[in-house]
N, C-alpha and C positions, 0 to 999 in steps of 0.2 A: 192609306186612304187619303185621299181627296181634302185639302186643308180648308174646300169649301162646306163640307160636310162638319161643324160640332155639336158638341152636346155638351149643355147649361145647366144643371138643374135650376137655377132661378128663370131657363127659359123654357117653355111650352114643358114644365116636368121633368126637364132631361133627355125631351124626345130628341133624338137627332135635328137639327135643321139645319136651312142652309144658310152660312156664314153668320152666326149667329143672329140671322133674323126670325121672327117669329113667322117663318115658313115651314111646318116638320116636314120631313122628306117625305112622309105615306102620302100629305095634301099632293105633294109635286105628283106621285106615282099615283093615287086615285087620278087626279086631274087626262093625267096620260092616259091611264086605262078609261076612263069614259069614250077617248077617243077627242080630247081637245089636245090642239096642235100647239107645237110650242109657239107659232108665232104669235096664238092666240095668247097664253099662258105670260109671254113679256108682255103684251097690249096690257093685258089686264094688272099685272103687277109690275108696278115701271120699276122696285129695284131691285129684281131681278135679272139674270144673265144666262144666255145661252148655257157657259158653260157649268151653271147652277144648276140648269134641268138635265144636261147630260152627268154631274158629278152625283146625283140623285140616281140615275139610270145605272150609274154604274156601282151606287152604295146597293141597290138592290141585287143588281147582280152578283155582284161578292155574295152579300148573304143568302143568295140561293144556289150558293156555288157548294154542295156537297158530295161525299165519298161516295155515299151508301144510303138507299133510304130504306126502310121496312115497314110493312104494313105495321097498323097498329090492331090488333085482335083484342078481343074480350081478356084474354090471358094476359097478356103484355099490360091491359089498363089494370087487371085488380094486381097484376107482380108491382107495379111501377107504385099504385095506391097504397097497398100492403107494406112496402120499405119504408116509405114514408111516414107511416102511423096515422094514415088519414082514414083508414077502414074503423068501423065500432069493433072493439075490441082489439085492434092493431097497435 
């Protein structure tokens, strides 16, 4: 991972952010998914950097990088509740 990407817990909770400024990496990816441009996104925050917004693009896409996905069904939420001991009587 990206030594621009840490995680603080004295900063924003432990969220991820980038280079330990109190930018979390979701603001960076909300801000993109609205559809504002990065050149907008450095106007707005002068200490940030290109490669902040790209090492955030790509912290998410790591975490969206899976095997296998499966639906989630009514069965699967009470199996997953039920292990757990979160059902009354479980």
């Amino acid at each position: 991972m990206s030594n621009r990407i840490t995680s603080d817990p004295t900063i924003c909770h432990g969220k991820p952010c980038i280079r330990g400024l109190r930018y979390p990496v979701e603001s960076v990816l909300e801000w993109m998914a609205s559809g504002m441009p990065i050149e907008e996104i450095l106007a707005d925050h002068a200490d940030l950097e290109r490669d902040d917004i790209l090492a955030a693009l790509a912290y998410a896409a790591r975490l969206a990088n899976v095997n296998r996905v499966e639906p989630l069904t009514a069965l699967n939420s009470w199996l997953m509740l039920s292990c757990r001991g979160s059902l009354p009587g479980g």
